[in-house]
C-alpha positions as CSV (number, residue, x, y, z in Angstrom):
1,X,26.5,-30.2,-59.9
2,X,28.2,-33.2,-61.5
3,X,27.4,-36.7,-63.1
4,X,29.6,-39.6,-63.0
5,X,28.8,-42.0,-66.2
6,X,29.9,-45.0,-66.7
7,X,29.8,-46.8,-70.4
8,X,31.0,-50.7,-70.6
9,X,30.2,-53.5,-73.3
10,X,31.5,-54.6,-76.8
11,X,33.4,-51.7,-78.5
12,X,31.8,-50.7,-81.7
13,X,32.0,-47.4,-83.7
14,X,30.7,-44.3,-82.1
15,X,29.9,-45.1,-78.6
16,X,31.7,-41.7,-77.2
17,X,29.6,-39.8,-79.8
18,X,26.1,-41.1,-78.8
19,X,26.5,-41.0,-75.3
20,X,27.7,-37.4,-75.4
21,X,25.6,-36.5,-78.0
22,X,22.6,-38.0,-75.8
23,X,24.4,-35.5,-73.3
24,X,24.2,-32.6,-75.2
25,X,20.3,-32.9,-75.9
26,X,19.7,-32.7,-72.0
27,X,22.5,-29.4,-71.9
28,X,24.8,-31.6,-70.1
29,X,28.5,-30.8,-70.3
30,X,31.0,-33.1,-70.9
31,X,34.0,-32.1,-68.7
32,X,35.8,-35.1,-68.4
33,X,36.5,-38.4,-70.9
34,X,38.7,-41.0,-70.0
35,X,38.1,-44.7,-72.2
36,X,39.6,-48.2,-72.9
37,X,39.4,-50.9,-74.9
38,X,40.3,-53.8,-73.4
39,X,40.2,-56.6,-76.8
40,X,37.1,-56.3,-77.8
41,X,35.4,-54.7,-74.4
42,X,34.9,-51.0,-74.4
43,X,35.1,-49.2,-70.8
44,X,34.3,-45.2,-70.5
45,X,34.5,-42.7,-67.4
46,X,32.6,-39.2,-68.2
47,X,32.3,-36.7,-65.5
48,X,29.5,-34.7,-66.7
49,X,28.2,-31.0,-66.1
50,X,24.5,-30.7,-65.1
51,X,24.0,-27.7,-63.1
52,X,22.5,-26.6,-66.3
53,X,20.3,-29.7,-66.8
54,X,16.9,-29.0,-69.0
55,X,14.6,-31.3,-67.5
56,X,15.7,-33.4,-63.9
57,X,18.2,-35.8,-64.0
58,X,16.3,-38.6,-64.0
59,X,15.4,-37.9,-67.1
60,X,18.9,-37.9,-68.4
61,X,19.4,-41.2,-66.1
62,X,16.7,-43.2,-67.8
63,X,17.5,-41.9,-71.6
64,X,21.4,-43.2,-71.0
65,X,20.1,-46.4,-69.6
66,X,17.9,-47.3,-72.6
67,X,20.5,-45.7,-75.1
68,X,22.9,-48.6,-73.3
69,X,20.1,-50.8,-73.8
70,X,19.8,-50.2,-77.5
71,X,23.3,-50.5,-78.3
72,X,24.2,-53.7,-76.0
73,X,26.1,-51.4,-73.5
74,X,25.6,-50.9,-69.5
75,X,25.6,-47.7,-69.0
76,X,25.3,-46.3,-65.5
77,X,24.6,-42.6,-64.3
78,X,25.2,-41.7,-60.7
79,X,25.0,-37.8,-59.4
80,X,28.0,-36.8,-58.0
81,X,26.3,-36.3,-54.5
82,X,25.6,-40.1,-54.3
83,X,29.1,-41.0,-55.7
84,X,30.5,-39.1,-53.0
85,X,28.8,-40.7,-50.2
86,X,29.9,-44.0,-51.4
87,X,33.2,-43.1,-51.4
88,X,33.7,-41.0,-48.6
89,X,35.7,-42.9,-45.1
């Protein structure tokens, strides 16, 4: 099972590291980084690992949302299943 998450707002130092490091304290895997900075705006794609998840995703969900909170950021976790569904024709 996968994770899509999705990182935007004003680039500052570090952002990469405290979202995966927020990650890592749920044993979610980081398999996939892609980022921009746009001027000032930062914009980040992770596809993350969770069939390994300690605790439910939720859990992981919430803690990324009020990380983004804390650091001005929208940060926005959707399971893969859900992603797919949106995007499937």
């Amino acid at each position: 099972m996968r994770a899509v998450v999705t990182v935007i707002g004003k680039d500052a130092v570090g952002i990469l590291a405290k979202v995966s490091t927020k990650c890592a304290e749920h044993n979610a895997n980081v398999i996939e980084v892609t980022q921009s900075v746009l001027q000032d705006m930062f914009a980040m794609i992770m596809l993350v690992d969770i069939s390994k998840l300690d605790g439910d995703f939720a859990s992981l969900a919430d803690e990324l949302t009020a990380l983004g909170d804390s650091l001005g950021l929208k940060i926005h976790t959707m399971h893969e299943d859900i992603f797919n569904c949106m995007h499937h024709i």
